[in-house]
BAFI-3210 file (N, C-alpha, C; in Angstrom, 3 decimals, decimal comma, padded with zeros to 6 digits):
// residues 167
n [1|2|3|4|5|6|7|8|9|10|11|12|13|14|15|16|17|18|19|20|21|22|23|24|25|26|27|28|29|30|31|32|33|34|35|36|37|38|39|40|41|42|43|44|45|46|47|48|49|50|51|52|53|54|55|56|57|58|59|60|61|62|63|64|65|66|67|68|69|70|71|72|73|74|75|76|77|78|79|80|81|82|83|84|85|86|87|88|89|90|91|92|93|94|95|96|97|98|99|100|101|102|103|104|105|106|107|108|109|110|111|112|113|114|115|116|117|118|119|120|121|122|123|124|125|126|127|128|129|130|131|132|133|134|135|136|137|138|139|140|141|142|143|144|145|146|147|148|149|150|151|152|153|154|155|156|157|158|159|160|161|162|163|164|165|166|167]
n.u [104,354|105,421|108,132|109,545|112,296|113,700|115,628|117,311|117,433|117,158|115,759|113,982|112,666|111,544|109,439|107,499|107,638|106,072|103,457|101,971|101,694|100,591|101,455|104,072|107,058|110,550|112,522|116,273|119,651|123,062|126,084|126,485|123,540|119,683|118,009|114,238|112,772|109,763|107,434|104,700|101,465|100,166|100,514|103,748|104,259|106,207|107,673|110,174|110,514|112,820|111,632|110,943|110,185|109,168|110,973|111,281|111,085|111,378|110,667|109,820|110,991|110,796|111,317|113,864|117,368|120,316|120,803|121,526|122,830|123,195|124,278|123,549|124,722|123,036|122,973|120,512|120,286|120,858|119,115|117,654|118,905|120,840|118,105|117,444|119,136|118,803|116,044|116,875|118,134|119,860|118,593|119,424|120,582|118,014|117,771|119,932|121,351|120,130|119,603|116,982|115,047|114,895|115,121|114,861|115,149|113,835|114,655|112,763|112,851|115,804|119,050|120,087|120,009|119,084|119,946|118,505|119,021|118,290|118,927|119,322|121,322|124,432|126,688|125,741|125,116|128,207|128,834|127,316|128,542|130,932|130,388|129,369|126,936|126,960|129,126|128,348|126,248|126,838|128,679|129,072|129,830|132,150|132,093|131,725|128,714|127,859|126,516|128,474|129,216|132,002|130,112|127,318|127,828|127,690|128,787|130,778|128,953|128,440|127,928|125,751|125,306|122,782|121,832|118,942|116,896|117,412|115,471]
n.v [076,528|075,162|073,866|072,327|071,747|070,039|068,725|066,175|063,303|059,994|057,697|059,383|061,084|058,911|058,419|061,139|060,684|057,783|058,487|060,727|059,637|060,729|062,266|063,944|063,180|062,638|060,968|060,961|060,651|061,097|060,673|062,366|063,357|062,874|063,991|065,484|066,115|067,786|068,496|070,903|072,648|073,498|074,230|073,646|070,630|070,810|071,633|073,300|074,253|074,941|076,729|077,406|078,375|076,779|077,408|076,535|073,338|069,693|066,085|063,479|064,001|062,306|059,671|059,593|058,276|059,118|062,389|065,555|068,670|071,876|074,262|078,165|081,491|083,972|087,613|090,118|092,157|090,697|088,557|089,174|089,129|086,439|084,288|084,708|083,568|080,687|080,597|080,771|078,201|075,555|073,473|070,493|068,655|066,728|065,373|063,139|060,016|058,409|060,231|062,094|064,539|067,348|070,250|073,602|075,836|078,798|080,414|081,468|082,649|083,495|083,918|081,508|080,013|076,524|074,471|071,632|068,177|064,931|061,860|058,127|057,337|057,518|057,090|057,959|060,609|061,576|060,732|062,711|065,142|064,690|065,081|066,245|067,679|068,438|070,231|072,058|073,053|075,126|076,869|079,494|079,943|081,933|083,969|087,066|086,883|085,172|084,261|084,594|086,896|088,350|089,971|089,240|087,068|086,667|084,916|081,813|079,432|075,753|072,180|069,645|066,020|063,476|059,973|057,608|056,336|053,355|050,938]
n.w [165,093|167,986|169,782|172,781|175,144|177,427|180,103|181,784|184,190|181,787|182,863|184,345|182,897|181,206|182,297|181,690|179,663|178,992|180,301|178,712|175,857|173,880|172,989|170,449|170,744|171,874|173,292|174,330|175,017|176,265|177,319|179,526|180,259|179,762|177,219|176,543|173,612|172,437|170,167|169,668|168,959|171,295|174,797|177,289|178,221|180,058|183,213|183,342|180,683|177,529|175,365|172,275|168,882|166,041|162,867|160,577|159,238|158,419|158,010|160,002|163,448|165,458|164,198|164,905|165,317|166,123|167,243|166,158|167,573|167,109|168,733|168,595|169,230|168,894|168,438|168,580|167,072|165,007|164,354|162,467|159,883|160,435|160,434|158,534|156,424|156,709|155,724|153,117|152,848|151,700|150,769|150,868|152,370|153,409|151,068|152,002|152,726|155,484|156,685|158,805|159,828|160,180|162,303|162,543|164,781|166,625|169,765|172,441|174,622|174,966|173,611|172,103|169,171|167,724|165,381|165,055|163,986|162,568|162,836|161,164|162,373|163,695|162,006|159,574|160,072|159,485|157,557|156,111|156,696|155,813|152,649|149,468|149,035|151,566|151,729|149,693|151,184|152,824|152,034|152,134|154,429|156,468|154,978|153,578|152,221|154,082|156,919|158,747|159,809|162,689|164,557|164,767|166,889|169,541|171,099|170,969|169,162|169,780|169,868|170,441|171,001|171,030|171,566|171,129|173,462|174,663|174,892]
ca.u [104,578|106,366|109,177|110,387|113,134|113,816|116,886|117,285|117,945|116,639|114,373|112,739|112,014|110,748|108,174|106,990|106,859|104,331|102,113|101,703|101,978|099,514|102,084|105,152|108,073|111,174|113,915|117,341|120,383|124,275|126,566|126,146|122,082|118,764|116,880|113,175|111,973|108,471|106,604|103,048|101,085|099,716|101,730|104,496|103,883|107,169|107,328|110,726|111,455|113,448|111,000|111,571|109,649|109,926|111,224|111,355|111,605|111,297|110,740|109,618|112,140|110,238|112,065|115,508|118,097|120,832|120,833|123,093|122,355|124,151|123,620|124,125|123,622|122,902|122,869|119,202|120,401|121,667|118,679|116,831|120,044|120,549|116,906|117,106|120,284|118,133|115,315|117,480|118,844|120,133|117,833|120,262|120,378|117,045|118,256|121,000|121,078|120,321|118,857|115,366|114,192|115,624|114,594|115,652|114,736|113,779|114,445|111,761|113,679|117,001|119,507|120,825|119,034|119,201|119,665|118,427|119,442|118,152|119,891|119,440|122,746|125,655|127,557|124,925|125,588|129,298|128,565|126,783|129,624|132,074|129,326|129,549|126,010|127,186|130,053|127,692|124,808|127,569|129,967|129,041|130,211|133,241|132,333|130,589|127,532|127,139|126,180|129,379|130,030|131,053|129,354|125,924|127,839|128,057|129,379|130,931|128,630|128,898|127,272|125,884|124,760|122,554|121,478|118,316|117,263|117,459|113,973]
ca.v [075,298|075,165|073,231|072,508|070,882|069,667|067,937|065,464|061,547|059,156|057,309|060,500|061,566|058,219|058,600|061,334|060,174|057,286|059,518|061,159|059,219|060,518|063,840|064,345|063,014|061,902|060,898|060,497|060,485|061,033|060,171|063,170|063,271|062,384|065,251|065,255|066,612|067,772|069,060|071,078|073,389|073,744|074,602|072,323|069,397|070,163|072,261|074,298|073,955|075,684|076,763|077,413|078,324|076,339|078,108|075,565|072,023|068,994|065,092|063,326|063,596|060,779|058,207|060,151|057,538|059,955|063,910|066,552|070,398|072,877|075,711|079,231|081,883|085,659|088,926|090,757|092,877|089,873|087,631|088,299|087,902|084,814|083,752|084,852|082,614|079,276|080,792|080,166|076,811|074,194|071,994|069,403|067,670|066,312|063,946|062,386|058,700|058,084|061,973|061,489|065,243|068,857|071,605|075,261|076,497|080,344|080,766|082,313|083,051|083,362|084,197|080,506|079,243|075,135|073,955|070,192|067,318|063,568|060,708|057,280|056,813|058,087|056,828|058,848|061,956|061,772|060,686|063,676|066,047|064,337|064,845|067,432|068,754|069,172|071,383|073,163|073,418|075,836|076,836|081,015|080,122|082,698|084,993|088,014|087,062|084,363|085,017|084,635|087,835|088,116|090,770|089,200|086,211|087,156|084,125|080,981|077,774|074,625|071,035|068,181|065,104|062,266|058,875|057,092|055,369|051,919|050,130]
ca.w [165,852|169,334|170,176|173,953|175,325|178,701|180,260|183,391|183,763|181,203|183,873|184,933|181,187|180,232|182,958|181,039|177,549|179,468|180,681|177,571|174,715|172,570|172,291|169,900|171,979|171,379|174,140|173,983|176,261|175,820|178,529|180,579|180,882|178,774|176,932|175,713|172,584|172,265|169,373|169,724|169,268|172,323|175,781|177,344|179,065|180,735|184,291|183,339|179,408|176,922|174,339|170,614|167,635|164,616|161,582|159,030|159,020|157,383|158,273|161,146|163,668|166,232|163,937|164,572|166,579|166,586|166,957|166,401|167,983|166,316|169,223|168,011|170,254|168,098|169,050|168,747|165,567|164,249|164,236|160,985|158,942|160,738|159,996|156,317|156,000|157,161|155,155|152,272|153,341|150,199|151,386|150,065|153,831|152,920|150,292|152,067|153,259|156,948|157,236|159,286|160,169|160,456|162,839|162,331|165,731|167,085|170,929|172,944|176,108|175,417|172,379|170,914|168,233|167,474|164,335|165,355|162,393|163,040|161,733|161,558|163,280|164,081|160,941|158,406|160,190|159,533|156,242|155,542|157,024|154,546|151,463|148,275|150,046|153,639|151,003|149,359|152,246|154,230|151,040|152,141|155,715|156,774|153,993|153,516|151,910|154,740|158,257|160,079|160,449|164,253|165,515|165,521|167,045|171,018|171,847|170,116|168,813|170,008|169,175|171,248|170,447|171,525|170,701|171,360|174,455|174,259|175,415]
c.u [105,592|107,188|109,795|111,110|113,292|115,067|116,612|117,766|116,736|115,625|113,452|111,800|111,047|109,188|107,018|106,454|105,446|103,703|101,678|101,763|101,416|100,244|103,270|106,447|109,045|112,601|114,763|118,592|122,238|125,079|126,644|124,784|120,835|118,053|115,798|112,584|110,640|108,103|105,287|102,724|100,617|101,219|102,395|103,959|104,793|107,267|108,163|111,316|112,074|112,182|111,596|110,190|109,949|110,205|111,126|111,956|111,370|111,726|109,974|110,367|111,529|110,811|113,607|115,932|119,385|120,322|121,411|121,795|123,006|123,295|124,044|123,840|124,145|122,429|121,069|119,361|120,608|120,699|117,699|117,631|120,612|119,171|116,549|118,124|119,532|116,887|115,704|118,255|119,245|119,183|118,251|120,297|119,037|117,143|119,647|120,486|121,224|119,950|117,342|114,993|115,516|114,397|114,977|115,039|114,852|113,564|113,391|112,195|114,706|117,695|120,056|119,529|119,502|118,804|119,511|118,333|119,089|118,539|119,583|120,280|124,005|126,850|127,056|124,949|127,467|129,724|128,436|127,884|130,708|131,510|129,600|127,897|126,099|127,993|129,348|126,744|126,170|128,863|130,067|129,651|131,852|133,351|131,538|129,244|126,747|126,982|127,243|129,860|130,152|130,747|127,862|126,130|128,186|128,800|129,965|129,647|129,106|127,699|127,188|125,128|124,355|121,722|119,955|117,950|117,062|116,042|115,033]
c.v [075,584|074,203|073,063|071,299|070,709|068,746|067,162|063,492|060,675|058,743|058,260|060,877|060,822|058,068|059,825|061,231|058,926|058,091|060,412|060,372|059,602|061,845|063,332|064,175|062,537|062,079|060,282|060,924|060,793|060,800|061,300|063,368|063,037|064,192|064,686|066,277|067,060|068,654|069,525|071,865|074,215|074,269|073,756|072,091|069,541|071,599|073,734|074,118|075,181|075,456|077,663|077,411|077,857|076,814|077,334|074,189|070,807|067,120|064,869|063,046|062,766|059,781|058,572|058,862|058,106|061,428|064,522|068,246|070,565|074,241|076,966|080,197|083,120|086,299|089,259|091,108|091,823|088,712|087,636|088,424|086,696|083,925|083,831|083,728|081,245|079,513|080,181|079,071|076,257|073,681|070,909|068,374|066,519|064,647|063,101|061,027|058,906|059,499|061,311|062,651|066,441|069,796|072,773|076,272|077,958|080,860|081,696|083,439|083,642|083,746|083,085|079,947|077,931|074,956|072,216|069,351|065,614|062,520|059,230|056,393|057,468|058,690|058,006|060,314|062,556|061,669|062,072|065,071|065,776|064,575|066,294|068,831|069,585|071,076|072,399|073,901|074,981|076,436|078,699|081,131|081,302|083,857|086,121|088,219|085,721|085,381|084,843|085,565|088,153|089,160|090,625|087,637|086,727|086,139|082,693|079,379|076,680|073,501|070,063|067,461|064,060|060,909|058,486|056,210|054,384|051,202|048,723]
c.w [166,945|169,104|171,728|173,998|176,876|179,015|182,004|183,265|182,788|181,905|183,915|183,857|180,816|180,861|181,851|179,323|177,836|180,128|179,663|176,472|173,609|171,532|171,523|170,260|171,597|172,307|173,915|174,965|175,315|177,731|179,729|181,221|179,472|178,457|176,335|174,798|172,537|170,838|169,345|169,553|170,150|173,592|176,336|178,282|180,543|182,199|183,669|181,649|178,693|176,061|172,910|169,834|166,499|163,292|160,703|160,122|158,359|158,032|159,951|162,241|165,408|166,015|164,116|165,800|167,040|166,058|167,205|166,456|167,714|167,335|169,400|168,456|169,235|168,749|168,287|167,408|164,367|163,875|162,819|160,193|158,962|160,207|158,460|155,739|156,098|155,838|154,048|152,117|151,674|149,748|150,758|151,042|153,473|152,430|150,790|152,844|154,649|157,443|157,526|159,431|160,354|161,067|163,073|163,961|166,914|168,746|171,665|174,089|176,119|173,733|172,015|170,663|167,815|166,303|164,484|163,884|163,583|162,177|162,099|162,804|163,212|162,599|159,702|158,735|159,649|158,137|154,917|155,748|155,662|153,180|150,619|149,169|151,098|152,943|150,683|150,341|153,068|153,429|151,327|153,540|155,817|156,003|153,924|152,980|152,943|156,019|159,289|160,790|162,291|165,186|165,493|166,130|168,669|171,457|171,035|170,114|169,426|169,829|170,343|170,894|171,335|171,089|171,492|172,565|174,201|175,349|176,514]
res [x|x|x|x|x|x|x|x|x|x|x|x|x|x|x|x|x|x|x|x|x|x|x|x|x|x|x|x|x|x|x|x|x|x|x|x|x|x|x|x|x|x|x|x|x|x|x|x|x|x|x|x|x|x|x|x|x|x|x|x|x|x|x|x|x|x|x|x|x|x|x|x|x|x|x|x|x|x|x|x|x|x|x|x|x|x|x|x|x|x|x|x|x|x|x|x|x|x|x|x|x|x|x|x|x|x|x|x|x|x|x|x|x|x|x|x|x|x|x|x|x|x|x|x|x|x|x|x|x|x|x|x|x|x|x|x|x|x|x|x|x|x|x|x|x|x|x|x|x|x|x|x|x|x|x|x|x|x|x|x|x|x|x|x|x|x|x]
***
């Protein structure tokens, strides 16, 4: 399964989610600019996207109203111990309240990989950070049988988040 992403203003985006509707779509905005989601098999809809392979995931994340990227950029040597680490996920995220969809996602282009999480809302993501799961889902982090080690980390992680557009 593919995955692209695309970035630009809300307006412009929502043009394309009508003109398509029949695809996988799911836009959302944060106060700097709107991104669109796509899901397909097929090729993107979108002129210049970021594409991604889906490694694992789980839910439909169409009903997500917030989303958190977790974007992780790995070195070459470093990507199927990264990918074995997801492989083996908790999958404890799953069962938490206000969780709508997880995407474990494999860059095509480029070296950061997106761990995308959809949430009802804002509150259920923060929820889930504070949770015995979030503890355990990430309890190998900094250690040697996790994947932090940082030489397949070229560059540091970082997270952005956005909410739903409002109709």
């Amino acid at each position: 399964m593919n995955f692209y992403v695309t970035f630009g203003t809300a307006d412009y985006l929502a043009k394309t989610v009508s003109e398509h509707q029949n695809e996988k779509m799911l836009l959302m905005q944060n106060e700097d600019k709107g991104i669109l989601l796509h899901e397909s098999d097929a090729t993107s809809l979108f002129k210049e996207p970021k594409k991604y392979e889906v490694l694992d995931g789980a839910g439909d994340f169409q009903k997500g109203s917030y989303a958190v990227l977790n974007n992780i950029p790995v070195s070459d040597e470093g990507k199927p111990l990264f990918e074995q680490r997801f492989k083996e996920r908790a999958r404890m995220i799953e069962g938490e309240p206000g969780f709508v969809a997880i995407r474990v996602l494999r860059p095509v282009n480029d070296d950061t990989y997106v761990i995308l999480t959809l949430w009802e809302d804002e509150s259920s993501f923060k929820n889930w950070q504070q949770s015995k799961s979030f503890e355990q889902a990430h309890k190998k982090r900094g250690t040697s049988a996790g994947s932090d080690q940082k030489s397949i980390f070229p560059r540091p992680s970082y997270v952005t988040t956005y909410h739903a557009v409002s109709e």
